[in-house]
Every structure is written in C-alpha cells, then in structure tokens.
SEMAR-959269 format. One record per residue (C-alpha): residue in one letter; chain; y negated, z, x negated. Coordinates in pm, whole numbers, padded with zeros to 5 digits. Layout:
BEGIN
<site><code>A</code><unit>A</unit><y>Y</y><z>Z</z><x>X</x></site>
...
//
This chain:
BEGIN
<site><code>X</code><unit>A</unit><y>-11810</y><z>08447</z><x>-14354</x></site>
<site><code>X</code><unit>A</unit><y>-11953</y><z>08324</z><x>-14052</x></site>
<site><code>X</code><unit>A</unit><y>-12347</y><z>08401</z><x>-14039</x></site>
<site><code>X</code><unit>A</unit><y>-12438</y><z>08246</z><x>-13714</x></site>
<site><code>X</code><unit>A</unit><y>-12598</y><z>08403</z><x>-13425</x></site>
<site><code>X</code><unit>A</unit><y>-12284</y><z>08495</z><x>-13161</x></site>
<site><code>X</code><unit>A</unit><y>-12306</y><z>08273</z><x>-12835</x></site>
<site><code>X</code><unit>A</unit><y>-12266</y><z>08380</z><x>-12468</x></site>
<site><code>X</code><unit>A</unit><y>-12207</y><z>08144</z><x>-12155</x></site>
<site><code>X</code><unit>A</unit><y>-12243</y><z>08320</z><x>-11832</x></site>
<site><code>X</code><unit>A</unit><y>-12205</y><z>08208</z><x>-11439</x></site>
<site><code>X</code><unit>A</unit><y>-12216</y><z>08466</z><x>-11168</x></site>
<site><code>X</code><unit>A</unit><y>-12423</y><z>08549</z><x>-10919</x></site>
<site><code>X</code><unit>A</unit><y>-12761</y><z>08388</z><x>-11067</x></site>
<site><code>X</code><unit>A</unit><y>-12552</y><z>08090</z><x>-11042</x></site>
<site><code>X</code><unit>A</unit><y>-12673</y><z>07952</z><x>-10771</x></site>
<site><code>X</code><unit>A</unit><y>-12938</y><z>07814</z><x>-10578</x></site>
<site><code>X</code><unit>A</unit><y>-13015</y><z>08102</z><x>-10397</x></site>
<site><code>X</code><unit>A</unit><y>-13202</y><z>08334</z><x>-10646</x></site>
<site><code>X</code><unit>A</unit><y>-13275</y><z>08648</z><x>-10526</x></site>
<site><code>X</code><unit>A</unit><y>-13398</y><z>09051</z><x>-10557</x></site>
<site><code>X</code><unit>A</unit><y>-12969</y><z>09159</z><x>-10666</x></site>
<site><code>X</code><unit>A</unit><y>-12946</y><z>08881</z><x>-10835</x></site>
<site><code>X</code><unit>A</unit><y>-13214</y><z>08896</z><x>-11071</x></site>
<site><code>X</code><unit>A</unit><y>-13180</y><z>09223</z><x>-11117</x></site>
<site><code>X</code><unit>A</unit><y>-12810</y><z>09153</z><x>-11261</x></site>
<site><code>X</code><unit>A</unit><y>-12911</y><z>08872</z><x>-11457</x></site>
<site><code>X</code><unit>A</unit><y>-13167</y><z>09087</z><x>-11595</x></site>
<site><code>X</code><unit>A</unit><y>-12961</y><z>09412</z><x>-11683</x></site>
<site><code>X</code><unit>A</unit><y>-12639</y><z>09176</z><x>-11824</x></site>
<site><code>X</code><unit>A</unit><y>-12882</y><z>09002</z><x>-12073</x></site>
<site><code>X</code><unit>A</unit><y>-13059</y><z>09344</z><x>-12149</x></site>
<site><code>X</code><unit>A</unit><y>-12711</y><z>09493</z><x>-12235</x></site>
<site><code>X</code><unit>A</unit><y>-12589</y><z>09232</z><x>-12403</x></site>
<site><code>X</code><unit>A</unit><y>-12859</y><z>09215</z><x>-12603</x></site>
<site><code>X</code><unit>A</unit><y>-12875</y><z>09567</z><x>-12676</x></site>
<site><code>X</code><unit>A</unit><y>-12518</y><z>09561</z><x>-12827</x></site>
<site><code>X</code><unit>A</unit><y>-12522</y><z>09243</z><x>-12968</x></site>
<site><code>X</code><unit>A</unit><y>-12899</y><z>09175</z><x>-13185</x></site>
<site><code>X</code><unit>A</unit><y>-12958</y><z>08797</z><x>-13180</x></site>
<site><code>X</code><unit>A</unit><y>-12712</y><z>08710</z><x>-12911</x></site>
<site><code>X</code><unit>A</unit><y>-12798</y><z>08344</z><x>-12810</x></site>
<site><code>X</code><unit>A</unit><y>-12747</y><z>08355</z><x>-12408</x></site>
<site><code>X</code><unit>A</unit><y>-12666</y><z>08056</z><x>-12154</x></site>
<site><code>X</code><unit>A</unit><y>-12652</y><z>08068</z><x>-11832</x></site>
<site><code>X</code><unit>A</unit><y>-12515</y><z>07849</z><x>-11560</x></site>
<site><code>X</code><unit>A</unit><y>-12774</y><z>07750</z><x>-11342</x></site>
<site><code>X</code><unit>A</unit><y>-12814</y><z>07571</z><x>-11024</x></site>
<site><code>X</code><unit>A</unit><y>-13125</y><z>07691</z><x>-10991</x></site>
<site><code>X</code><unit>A</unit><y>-13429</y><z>07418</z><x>-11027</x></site>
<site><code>X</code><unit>A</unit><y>-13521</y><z>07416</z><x>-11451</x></site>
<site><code>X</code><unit>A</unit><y>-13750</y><z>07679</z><x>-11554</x></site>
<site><code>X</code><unit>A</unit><y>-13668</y><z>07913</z><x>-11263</x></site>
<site><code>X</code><unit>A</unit><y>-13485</y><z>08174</z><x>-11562</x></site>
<site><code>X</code><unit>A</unit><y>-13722</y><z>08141</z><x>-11794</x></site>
<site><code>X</code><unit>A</unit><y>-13832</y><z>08492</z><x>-11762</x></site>
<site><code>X</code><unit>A</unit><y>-13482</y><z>08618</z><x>-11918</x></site>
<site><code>X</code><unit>A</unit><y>-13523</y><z>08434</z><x>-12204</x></site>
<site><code>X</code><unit>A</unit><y>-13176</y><z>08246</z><x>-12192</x></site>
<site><code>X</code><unit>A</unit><y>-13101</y><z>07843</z><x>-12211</x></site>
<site><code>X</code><unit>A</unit><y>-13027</y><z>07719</z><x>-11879</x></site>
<site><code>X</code><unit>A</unit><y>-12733</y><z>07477</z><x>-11854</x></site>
<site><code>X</code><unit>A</unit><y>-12799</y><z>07268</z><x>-11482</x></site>
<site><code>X</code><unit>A</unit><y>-12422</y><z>07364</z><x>-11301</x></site>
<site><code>X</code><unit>A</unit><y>-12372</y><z>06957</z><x>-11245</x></site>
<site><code>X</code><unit>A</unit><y>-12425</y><z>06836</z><x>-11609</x></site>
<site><code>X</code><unit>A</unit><y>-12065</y><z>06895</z><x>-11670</x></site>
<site><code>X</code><unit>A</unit><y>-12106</y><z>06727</z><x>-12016</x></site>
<site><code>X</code><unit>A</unit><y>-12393</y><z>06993</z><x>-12109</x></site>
<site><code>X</code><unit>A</unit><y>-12153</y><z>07250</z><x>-11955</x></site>
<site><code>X</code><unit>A</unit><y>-11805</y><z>07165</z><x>-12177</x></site>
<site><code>X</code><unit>A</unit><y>-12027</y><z>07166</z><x>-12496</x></site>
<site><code>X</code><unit>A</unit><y>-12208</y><z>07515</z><x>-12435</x></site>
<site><code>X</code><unit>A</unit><y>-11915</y><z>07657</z><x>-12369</x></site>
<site><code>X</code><unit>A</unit><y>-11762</y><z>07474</z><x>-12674</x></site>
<site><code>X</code><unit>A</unit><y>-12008</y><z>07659</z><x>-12896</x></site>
<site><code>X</code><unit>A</unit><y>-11980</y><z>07945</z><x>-12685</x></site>
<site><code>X</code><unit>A</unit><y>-11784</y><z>08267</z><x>-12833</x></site>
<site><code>X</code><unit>A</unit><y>-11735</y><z>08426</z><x>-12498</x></site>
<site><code>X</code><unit>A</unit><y>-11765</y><z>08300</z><x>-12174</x></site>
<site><code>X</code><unit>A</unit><y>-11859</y><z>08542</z><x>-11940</x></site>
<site><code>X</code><unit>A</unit><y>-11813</y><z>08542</z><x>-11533</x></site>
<site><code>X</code><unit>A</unit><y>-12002</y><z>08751</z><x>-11380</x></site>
<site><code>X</code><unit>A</unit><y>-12164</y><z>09015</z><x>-11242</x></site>
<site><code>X</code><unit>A</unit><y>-12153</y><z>09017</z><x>-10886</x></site>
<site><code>X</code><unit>A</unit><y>-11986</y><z>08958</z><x>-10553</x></site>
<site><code>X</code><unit>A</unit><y>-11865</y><z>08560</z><x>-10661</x></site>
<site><code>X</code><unit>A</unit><y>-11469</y><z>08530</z><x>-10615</x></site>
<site><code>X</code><unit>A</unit><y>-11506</y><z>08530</z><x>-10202</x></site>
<site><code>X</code><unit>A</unit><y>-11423</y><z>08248</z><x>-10019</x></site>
<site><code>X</code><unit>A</unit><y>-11433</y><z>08180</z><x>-09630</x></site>
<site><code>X</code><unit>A</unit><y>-11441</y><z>07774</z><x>-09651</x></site>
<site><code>X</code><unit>A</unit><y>-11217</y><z>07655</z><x>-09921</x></site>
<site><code>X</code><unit>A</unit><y>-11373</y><z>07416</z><x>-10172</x></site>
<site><code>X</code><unit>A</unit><y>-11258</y><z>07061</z><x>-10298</x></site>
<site><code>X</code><unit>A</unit><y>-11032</y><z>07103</z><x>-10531</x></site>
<site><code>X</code><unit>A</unit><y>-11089</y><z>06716</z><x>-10669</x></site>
<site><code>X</code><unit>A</unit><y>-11475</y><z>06801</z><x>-10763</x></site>
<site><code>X</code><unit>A</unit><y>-11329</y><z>07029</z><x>-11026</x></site>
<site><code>X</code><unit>A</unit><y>-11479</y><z>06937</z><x>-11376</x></site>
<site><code>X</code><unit>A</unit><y>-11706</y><z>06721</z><x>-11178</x></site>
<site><code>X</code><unit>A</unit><y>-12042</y><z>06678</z><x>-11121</x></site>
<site><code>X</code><unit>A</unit><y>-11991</y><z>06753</z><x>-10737</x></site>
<site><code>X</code><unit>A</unit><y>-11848</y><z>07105</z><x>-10803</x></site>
<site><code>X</code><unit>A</unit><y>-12038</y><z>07352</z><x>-10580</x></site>
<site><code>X</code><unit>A</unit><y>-12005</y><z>07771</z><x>-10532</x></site>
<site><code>X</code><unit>A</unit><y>-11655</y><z>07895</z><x>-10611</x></site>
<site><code>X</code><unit>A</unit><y>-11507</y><z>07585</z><x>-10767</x></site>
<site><code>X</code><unit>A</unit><y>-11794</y><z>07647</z><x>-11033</x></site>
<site><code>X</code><unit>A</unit><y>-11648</y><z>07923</z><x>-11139</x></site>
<site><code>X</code><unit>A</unit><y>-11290</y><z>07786</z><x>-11137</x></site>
<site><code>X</code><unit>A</unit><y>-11432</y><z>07534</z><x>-11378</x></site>
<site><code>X</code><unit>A</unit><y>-11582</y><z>07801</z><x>-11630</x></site>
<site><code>X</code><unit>A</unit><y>-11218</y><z>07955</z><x>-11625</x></site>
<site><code>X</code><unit>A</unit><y>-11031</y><z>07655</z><x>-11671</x></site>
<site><code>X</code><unit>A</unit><y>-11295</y><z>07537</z><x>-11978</x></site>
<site><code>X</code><unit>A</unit><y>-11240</y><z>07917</z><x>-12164</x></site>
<site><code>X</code><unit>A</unit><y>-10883</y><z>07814</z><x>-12132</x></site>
<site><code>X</code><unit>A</unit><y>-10895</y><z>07432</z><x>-12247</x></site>
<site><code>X</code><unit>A</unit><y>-11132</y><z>07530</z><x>-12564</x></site>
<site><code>X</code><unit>A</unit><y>-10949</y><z>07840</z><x>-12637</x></site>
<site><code>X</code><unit>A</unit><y>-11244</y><z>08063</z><x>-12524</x></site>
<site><code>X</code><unit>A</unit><y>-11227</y><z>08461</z><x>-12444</x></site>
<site><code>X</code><unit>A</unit><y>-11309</y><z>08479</z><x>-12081</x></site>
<site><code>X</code><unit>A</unit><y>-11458</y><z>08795</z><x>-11901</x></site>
<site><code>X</code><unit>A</unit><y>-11449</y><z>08854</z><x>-11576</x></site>
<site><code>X</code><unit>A</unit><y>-11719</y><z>09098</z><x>-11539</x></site>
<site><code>X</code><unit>A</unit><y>-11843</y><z>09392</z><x>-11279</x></site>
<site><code>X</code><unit>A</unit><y>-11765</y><z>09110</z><x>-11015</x></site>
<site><code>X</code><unit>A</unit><y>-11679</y><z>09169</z><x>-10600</x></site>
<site><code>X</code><unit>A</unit><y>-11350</y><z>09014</z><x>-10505</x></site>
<site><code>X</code><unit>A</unit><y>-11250</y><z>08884</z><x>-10185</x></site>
<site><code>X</code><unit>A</unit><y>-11218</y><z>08755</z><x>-09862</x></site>
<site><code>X</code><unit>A</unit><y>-11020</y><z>08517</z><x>-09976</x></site>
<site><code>X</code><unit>A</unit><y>-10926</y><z>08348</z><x>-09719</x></site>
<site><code>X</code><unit>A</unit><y>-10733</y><z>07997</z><x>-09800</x></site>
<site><code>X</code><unit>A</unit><y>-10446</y><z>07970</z><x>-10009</x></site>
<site><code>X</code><unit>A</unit><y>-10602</y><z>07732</z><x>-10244</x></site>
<site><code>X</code><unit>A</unit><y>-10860</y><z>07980</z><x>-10305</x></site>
<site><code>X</code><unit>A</unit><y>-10583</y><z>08308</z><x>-10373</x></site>
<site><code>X</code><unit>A</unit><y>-10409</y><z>08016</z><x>-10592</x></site>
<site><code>X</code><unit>A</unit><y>-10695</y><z>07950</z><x>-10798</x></site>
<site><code>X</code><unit>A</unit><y>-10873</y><z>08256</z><x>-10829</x></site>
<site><code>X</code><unit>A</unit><y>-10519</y><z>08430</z><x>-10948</x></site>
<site><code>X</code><unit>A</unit><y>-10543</y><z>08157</z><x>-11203</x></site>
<site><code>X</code><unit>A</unit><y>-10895</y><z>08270</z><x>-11323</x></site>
<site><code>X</code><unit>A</unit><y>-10758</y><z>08649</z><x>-11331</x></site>
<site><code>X</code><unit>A</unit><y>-10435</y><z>08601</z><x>-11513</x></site>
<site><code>X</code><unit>A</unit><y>-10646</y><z>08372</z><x>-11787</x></site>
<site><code>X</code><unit>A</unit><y>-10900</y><z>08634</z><x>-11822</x></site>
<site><code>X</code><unit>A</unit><y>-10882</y><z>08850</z><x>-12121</x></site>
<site><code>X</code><unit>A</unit><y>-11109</y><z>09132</z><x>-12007</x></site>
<site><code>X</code><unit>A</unit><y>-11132</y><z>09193</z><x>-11628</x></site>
<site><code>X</code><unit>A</unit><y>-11374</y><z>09455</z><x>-11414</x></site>
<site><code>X</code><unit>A</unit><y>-11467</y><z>09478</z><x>-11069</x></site>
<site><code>X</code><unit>A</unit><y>-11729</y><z>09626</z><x>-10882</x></site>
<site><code>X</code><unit>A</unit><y>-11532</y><z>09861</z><x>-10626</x></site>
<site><code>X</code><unit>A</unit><y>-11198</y><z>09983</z><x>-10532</x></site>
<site><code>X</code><unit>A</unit><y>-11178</y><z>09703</z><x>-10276</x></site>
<site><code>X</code><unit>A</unit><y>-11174</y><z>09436</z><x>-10490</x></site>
<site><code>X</code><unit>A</unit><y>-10952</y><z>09611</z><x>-10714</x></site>
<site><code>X</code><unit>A</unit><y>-10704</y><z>09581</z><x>-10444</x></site>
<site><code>X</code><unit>A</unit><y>-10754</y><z>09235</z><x>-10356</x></site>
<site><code>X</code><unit>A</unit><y>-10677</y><z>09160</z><x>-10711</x></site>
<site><code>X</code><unit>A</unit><y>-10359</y><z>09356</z><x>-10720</x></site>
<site><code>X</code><unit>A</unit><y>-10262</y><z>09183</z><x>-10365</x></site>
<site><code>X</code><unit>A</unit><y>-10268</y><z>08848</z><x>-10579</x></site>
<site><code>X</code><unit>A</unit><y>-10010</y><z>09028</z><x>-10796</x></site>
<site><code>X</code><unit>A</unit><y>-10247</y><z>09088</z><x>-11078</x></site>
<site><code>X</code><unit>A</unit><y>-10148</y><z>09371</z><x>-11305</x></site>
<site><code>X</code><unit>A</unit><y>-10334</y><z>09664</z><x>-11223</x></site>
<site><code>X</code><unit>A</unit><y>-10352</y><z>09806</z><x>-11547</x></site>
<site><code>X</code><unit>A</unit><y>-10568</y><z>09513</z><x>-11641</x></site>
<site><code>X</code><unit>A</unit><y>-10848</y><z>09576</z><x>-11383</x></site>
<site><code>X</code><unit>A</unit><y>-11095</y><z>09826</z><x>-11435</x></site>
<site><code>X</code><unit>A</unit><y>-11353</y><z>09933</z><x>-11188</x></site>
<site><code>X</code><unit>A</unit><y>-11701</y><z>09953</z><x>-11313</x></site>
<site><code>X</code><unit>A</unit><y>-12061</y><z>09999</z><x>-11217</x></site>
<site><code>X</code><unit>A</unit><y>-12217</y><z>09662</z><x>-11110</x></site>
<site><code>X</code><unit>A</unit><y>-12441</y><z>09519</z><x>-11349</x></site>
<site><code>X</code><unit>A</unit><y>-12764</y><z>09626</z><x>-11115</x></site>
<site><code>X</code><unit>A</unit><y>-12746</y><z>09989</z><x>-11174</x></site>
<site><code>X</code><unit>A</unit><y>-12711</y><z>09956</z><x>-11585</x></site>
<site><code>X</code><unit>A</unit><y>-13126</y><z>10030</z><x>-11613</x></site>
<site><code>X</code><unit>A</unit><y>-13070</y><z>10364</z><x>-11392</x></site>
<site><code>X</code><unit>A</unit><y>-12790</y><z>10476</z><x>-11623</x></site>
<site><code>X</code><unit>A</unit><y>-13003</y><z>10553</z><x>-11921</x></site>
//
C-alpha cells in the first residue's frame, strides 16, 4: 500500500509573470479545493513569477525555465493539473523549438506540461480553463494535442466549449464549469 502524501503539479493562469487580483484569487480557491478533498495534498505550482511571490498559498514553486526541476516534479507528480483560467489563447504563435527548453514562454509552457503528463505517463487535467482565439495553425495543432491527451477536460464558458469542438474534440468530453474564482462564493 502506498502511504505517501498524493502530489499535484499545476500551471495556469498564476503561471506567469503577471500576477494579479483573478489570478490569485484562482490560485487561491484551486489549492483551497484541492485541499479540501484531498487532506495532505503536496501542491506545485509552475511559476514564472520571481521566488517567494506564492508563498502565501503554501505550495512549492517550480521556476517555469528550470526544465530539469520541472520533468522531476511532474515525475513525482500524481496529477498534473492545467489550469484554471483563460490560458489556451493565442494571437502570436510561439516557437515551437523552445519546447522542453529553458526558453519556453506563455502558451508553449503549457504545451510542455501536456507533453511531460504524456512522456511520464501522468493523468492530465485540463481544468475550468478559457479557450481560444486561436489564431495560428501551429497553435490549433498543438493545443488539439493537449485536449485529446487530457484525461479530464472543463472549460470556463460555452465559448470555449465550442472552440474545442471546432478543433474536432469530442464534445462529450468537455464539460463546462464554474471558473475556479467563484468556488469561495459557492459555499
């Protein structure tokens, strides 16, 4: 029997560098929830943020560019988790050789998570997330790639739903849920 404390990896919206009001206020409701249904959940979270500045949530920041930090937290990670918020939009395209590098930046970082759940044999999430524009083909290419690997997909509005379904993602799959701000005002 395994006795040791289940492990979560998360990127989404407290991702990146830009930390702000929404964004905390996702961070802060995921970890609550998760939490509250899992006791002793150990918590990571992607961060491109400066070190220290998630301290207050009580989770182990893993710095988005220390791709060797990143493959072994999700390695030890039972779930990784991306998510909440409006993430899987793209108006510029991104590199597509910085993937699983150090020089990954905004979307691709997510690409990455999805492609490490699927190289380690991970559960991936996709969770109460906005979808869309997406505007280059490279990003509807890769992002359909995130969605078909996912085991577990919801979306924040009907919108994104669709944009989904345009990539010919099976509907039935997608499930349109509450985003992760509002949890504290559903009690």
């Amino acid at each position: 029997m395994d006795n040791r404390p289940k492990r979560v990896l998360i990127a989404g919206a407290p991702t990146s560098a830009w930390l702000n009001v929404g964004d905390e206020a996702i961070l802060s409701n995921m970890v609550a929830d998760l939490r509250a249904a899992i006791p002793n959940l150990q918590i990571s979270v992607v961060s491109s943020n400066p070190p220290g500045a998630l301290s207050a949530y009580g989770v182990d920041e893993v710095p988005a560019q220390d791709i060797e930090q990143l493959i072994k937290t999700a390695q030890a990670s039972d779930l990784i988790i991306l998510g909440g918020g409006g993430i899987f939009y793209d108006y510029w395209g991104f590199n597509t050789y910085d993937l699983l590098t150090s020089d990954h930046t905004g979307h691709g970082i997510f690409v990455d998570m999805a492609l490490l759940a699927t190289l380690l044999d991970k559960p991936l999430m996709v969770y109460a997330v906005g979808v869309g524009p997406l505007l280059p083909e490279t990003a509807k290419y890769f992002n359909k790639m995130v969605f078909e690997d996912a085991n577990k997909i919801t979306v924040r509005d009907s919108a994104s739903k669709q944009t989904m379904i345009d990539l010919d993602i099976d509907e039935d799959r997608i499930q349109i849920t509450a985003d992760p701000v509002f949890s504290d005002q559903l009690d």
